[in-house]
DRENDREN-387449 format. One record per residue: residue number from 1; residue in one letter; chain; x, y, z of N, C-alpha, C in turn. Coordinates in Angstrom, 2 decimals, padded with zeros to 5 digits. Layout:
// DRENDREN-387449
+-----+------+------+---------+---------+---------+---------+---------+---------+---------+---------+---------+
: pos : code : unit :     n_X :     n_Y :     n_Z :    ca_X :    ca_Y :    ca_Z :     c_X :     c_Y :     c_Z :
+-----+------+------+---------+---------+---------+---------+---------+---------+---------+---------+---------+
: NUM :    A :    A :       X :       Y :       Z :       X :       Y :       Z :       X :       Y :       Z :
...
+-----+------+------+---------+---------+---------+---------+---------+---------+---------+---------+---------+
// end
This chain:
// DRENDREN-387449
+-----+------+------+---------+---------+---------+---------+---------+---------+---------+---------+---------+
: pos : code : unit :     n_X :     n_Y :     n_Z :    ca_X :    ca_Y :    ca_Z :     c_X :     c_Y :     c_Z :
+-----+------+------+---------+---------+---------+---------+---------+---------+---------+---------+---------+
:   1 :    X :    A :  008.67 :  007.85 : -003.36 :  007.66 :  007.57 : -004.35 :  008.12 :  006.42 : -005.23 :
:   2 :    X :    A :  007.08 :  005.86 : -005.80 :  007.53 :  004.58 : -006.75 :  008.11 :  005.48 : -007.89 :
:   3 :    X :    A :  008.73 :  004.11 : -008.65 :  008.50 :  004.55 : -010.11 :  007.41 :  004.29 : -010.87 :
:   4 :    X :    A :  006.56 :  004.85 : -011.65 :  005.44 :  004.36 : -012.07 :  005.69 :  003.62 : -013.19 :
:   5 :    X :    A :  006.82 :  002.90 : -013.74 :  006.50 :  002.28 : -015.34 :  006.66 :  000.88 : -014.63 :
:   6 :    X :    A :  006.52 :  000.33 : -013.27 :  006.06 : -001.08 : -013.30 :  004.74 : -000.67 : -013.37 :
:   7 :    X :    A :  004.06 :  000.10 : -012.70 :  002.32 :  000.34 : -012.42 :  002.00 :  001.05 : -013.59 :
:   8 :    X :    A :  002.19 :  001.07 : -014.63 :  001.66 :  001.53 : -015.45 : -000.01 :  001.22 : -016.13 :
:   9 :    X :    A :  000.09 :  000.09 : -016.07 : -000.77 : -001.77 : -016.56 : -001.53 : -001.72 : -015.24 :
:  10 :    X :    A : -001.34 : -001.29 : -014.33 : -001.79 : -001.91 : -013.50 : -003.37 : -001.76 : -013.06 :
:  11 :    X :    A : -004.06 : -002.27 : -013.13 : -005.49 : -001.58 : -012.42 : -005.68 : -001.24 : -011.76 :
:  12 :    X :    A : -006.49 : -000.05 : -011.69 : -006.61 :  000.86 : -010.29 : -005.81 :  001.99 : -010.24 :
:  13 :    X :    A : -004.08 :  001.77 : -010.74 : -003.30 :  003.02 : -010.40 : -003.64 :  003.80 : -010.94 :
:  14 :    X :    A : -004.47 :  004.50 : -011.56 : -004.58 :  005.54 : -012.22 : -005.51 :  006.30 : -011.45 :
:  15 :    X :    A : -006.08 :  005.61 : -010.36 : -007.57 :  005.93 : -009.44 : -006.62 :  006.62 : -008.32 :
:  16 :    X :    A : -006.08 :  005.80 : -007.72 : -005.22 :  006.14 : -007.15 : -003.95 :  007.38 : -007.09 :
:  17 :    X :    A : -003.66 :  007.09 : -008.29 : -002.92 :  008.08 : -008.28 : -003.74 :  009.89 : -008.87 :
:  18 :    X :    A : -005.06 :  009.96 : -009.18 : -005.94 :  010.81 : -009.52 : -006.31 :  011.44 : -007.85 :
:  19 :    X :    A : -006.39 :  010.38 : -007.17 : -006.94 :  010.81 : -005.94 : -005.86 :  011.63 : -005.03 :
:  20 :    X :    A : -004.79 :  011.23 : -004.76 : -003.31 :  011.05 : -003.76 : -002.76 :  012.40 : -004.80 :
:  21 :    X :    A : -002.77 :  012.83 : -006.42 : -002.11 :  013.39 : -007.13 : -000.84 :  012.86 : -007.35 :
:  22 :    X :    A : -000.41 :  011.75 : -007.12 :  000.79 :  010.64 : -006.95 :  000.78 :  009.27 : -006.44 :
:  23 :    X :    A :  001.63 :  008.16 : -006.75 :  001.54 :  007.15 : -006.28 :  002.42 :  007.68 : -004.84 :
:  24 :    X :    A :  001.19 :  007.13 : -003.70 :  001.75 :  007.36 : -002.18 :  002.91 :  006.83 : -001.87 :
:  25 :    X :    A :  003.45 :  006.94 : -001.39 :  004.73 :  006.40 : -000.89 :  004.38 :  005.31 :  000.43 :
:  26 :    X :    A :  003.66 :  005.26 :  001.11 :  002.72 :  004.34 :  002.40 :  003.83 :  004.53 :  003.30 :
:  27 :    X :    A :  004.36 :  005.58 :  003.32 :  004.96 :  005.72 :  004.88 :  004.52 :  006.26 :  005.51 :
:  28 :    X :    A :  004.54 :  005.93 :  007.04 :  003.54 :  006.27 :  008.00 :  001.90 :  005.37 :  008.07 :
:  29 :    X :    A :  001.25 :  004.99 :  006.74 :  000.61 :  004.63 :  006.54 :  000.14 :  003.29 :  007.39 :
:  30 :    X :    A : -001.28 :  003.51 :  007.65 : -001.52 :  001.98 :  008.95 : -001.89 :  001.08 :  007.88 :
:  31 :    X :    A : -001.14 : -000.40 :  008.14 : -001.51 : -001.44 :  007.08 : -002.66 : -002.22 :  008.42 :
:  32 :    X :    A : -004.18 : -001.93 :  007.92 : -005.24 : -002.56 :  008.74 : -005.25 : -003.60 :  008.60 :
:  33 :    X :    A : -005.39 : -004.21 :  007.58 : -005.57 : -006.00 :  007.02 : -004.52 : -006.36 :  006.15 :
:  34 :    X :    A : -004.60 : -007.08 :  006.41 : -003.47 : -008.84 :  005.14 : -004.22 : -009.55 :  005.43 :
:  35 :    X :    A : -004.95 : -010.27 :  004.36 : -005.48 : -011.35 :  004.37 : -005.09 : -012.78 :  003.55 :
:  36 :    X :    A : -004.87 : -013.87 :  003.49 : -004.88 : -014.76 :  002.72 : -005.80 : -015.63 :  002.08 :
:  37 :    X :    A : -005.97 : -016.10 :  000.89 : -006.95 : -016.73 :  000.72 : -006.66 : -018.16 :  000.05 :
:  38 :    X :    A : -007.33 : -018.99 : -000.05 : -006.98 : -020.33 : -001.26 : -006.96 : -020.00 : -002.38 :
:  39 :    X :    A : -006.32 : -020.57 : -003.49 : -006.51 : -019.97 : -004.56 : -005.34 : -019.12 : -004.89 :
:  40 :    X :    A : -004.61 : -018.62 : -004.11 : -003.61 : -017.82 : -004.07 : -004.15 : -016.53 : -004.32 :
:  41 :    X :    A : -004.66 : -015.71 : -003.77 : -005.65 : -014.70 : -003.13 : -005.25 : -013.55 : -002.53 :
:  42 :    X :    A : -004.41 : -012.73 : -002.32 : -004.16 : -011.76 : -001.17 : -004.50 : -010.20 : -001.23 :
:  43 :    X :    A : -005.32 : -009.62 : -000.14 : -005.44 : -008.35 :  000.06 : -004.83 : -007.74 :  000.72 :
:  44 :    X :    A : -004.55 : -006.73 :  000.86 : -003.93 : -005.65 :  001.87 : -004.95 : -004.52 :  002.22 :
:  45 :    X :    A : -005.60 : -003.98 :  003.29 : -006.15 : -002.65 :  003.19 : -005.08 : -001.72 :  003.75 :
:  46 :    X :    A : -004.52 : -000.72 :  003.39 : -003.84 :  000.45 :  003.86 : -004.58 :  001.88 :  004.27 :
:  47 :    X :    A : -004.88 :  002.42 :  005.48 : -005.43 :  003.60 :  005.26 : -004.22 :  004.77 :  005.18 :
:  48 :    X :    A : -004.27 :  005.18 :  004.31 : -003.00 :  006.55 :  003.82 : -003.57 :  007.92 :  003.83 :
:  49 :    X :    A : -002.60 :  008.73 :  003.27 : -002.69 :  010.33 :  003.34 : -001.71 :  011.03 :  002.78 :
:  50 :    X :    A : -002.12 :  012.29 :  002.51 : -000.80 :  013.08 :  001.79 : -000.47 :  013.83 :  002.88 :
:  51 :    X :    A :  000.79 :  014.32 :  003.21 :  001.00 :  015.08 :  004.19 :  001.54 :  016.37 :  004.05 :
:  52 :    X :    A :  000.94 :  017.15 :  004.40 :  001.13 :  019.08 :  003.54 :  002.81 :  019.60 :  004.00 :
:  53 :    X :    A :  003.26 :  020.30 :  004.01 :  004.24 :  021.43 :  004.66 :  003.33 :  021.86 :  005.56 :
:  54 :    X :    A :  002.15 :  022.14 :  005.80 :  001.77 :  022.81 :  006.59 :  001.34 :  022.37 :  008.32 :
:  55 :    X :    A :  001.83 :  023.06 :  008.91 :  001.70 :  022.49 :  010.65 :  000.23 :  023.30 :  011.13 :
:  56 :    X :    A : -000.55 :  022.21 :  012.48 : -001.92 :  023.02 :  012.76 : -001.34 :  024.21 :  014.25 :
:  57 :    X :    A : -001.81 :  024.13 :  014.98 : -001.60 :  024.92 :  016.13 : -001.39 :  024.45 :  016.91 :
:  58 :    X :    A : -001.11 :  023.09 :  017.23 : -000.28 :  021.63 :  017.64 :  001.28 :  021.54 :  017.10 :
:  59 :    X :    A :  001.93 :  021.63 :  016.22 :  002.42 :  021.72 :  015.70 :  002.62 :  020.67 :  014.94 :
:  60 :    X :    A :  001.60 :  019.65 :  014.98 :  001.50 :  018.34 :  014.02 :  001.46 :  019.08 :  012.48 :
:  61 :    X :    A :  001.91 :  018.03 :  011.74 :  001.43 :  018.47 :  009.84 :  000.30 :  017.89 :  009.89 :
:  62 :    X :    A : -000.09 :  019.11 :  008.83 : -001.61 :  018.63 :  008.36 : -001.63 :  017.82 :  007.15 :
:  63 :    X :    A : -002.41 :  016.30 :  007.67 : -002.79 :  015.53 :  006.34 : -003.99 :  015.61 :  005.52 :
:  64 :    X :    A : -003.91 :  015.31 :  004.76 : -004.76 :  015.58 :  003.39 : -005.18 :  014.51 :  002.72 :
:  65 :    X :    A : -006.43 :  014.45 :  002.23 : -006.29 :  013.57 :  001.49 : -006.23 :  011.74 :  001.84 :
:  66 :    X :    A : -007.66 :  011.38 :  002.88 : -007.49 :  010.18 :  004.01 : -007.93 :  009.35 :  002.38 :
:  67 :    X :    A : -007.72 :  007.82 :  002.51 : -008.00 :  006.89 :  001.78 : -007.63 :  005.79 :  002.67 :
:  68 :    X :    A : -008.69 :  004.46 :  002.25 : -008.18 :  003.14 :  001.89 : -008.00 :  002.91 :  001.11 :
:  69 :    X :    A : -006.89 :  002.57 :  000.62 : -006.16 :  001.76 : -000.53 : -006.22 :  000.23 : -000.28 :
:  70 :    X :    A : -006.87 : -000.21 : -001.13 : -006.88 : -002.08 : -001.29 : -005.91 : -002.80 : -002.31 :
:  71 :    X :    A : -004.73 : -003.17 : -001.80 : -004.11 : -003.98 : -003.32 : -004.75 : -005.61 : -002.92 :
:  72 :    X :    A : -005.09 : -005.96 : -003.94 : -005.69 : -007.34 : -004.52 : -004.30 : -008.17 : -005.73 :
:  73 :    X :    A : -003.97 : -008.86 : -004.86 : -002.55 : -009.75 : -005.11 : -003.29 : -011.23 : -005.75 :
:  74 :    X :    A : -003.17 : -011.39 : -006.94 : -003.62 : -013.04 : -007.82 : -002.79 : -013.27 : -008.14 :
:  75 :    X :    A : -002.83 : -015.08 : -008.24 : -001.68 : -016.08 : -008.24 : -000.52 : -015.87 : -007.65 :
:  76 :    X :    A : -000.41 : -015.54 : -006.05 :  000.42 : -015.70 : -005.17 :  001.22 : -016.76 : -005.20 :
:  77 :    X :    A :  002.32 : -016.46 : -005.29 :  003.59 : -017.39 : -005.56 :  004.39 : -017.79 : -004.46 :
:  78 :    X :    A :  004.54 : -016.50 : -003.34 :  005.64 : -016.38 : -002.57 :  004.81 : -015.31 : -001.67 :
:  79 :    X :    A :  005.01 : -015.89 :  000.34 :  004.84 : -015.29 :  001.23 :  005.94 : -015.27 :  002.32 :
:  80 :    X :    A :  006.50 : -014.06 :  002.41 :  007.11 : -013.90 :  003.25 :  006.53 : -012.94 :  004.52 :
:  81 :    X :    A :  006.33 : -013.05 :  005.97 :  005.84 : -012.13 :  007.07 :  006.97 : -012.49 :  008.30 :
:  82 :    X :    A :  006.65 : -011.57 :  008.75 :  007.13 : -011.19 :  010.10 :  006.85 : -010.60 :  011.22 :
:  83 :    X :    A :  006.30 : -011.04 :  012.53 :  006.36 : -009.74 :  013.28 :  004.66 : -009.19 :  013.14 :
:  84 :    X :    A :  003.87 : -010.50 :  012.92 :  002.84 : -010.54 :  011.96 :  001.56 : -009.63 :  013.70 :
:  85 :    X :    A :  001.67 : -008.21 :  013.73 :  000.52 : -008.06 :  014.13 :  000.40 : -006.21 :  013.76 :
:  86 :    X :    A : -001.08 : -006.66 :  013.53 : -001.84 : -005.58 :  013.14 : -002.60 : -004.88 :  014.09 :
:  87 :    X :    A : -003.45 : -003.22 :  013.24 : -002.64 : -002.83 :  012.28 : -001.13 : -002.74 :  012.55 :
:  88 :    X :    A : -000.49 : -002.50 :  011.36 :  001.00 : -002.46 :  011.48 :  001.50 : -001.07 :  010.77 :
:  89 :    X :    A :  002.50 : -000.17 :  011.34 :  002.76 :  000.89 :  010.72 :  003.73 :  000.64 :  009.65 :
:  90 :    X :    A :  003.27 :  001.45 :  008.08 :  004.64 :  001.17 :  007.22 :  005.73 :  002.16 :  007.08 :
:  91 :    X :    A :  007.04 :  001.82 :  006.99 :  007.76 :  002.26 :  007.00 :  008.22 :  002.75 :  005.81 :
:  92 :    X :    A :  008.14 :  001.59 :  005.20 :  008.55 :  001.78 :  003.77 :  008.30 :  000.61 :  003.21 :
:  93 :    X :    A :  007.62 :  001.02 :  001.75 :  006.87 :  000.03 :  000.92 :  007.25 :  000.13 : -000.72 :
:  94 :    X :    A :  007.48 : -000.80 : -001.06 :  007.87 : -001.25 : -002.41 :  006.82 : -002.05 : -003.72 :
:  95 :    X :    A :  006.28 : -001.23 : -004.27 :  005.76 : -002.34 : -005.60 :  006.65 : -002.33 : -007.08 :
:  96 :    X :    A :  007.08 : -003.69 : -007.26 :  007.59 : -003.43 : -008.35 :  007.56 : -004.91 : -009.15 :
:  97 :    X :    A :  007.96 : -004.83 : -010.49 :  007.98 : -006.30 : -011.22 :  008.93 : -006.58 : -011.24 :
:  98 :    X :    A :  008.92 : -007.73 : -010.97 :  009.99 : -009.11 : -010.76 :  009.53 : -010.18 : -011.91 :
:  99 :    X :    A :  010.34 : -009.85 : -013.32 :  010.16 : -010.55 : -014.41 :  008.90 : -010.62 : -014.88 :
: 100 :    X :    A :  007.82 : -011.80 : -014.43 :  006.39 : -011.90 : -014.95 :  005.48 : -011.69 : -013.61 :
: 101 :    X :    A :  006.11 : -010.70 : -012.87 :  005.06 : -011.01 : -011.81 :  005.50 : -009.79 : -010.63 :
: 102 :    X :    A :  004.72 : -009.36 : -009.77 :  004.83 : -008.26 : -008.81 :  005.29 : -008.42 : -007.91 :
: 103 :    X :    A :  006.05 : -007.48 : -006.96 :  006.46 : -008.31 : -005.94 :  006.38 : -006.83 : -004.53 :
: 104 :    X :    A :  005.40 : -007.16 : -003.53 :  005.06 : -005.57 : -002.95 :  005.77 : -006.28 : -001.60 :
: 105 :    X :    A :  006.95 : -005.22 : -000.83 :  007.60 : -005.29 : -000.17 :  007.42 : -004.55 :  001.20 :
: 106 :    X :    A :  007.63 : -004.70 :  002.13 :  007.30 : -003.65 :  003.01 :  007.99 : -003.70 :  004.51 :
: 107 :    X :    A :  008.39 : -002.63 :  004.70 :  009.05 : -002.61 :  006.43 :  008.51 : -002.01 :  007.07 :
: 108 :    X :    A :  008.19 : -002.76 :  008.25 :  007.59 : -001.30 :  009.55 :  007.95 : -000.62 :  010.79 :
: 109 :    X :    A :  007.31 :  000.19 :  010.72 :  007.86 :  000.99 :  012.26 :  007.13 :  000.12 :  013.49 :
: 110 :    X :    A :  006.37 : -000.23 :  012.93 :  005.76 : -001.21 :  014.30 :  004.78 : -002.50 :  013.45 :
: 111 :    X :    A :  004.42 : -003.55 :  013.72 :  003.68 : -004.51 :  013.31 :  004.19 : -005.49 :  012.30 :
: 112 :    X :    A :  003.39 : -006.20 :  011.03 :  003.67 : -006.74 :  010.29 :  004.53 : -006.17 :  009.59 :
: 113 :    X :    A :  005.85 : -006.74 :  008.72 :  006.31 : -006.64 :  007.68 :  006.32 : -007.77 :  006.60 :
: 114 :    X :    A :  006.87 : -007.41 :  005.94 :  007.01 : -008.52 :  004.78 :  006.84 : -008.91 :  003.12 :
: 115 :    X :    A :  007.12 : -009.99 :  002.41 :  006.56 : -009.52 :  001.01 :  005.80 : -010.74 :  000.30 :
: 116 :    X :    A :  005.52 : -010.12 : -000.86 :  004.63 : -011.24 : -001.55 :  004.83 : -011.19 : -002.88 :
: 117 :    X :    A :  004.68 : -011.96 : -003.41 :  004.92 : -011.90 : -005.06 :  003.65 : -012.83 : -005.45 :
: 118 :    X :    A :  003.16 : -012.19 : -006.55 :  001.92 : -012.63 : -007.51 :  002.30 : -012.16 : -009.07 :
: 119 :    X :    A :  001.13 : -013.21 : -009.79 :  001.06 : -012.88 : -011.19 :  000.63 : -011.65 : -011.35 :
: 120 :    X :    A : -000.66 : -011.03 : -010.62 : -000.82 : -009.92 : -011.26 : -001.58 : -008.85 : -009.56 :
: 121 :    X :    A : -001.17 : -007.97 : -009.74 : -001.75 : -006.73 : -008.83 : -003.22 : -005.73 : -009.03 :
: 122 :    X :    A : -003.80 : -005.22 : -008.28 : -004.80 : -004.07 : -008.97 : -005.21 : -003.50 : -007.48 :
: 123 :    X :    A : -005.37 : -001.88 : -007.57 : -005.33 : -001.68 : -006.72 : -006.96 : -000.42 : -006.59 :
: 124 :    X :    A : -007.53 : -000.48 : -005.43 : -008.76 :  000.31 : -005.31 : -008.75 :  001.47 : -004.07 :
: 125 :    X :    A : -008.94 :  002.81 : -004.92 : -008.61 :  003.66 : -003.60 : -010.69 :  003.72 : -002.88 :
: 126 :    X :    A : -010.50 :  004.05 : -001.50 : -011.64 :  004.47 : -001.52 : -011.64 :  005.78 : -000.24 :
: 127 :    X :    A : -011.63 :  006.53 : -000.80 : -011.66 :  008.25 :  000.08 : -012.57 :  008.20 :  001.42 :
: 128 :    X :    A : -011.74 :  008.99 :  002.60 : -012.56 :  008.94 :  003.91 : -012.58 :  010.19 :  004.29 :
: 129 :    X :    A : -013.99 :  011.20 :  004.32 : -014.11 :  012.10 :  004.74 : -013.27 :  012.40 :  006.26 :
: 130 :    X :    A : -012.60 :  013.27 :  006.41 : -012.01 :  013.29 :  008.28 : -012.77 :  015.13 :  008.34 :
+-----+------+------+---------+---------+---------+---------+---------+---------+---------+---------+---------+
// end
């Protein structure tokens, strides 16, 4: 889990974290889109989930709780990728501030990785019935 006192400010986390009952951790999580734009512009869509203790009769865990999560990245400073194909599974994902500005990090089990730094972050959950 993050720490929440970079996201405190942030827009959106509070939606997010109302929905999830926590800021997600995006592991496992499929990163569907990265987009770039002019302007210094960047989206991410993530579709995520909470994942219970509880196993079905498969013996998979049961997830809870489907969302897209959109972070919306302004005044992009710095792009780093790798390995650039989608979707991409995350492994492990990082948002945090880097002096005057955000910097969301990420490794995967399969697809894109990589990071970005912007002036400012905000993030939009939007819930998917399964």
């Amino acid at each position: 889990m993050h720490d929440l006192d970079p996201l405190a400010d942030v827009v959106g986390a509070q939606d997010v974290i109302a929905w999830f009952g926590r800021m997600p951790s995006f592991h496992d999580a499929h990163l569907r889109s990265l987009s770039l734009f002019s302007g210094g512009i960047a989206t991410m869509q993530i579709f995520a989930w909470n994942m219970t203790d509880q196993v079905d009769a498969q013996g998979y865990f049961v997830l809870e709780k489907h969302a897209i999560v959109t972070l919306t990245l302004e005044g992009v400073t710095a792009v780093r990728l790798s390995d650039f194909d989608l979707p991409g599974i995350i492994f492990e994902m990082k948002i945090e501030r880097a002096e005057e500005r955000y910097r969301v990090s990420w490794y995967g089990s399969y697809g894109v990785e990589g990071e970005l730094t912007a002036r400012t972050i905000r993030f939009a959950v939007r819930p998917e019935v399964r």
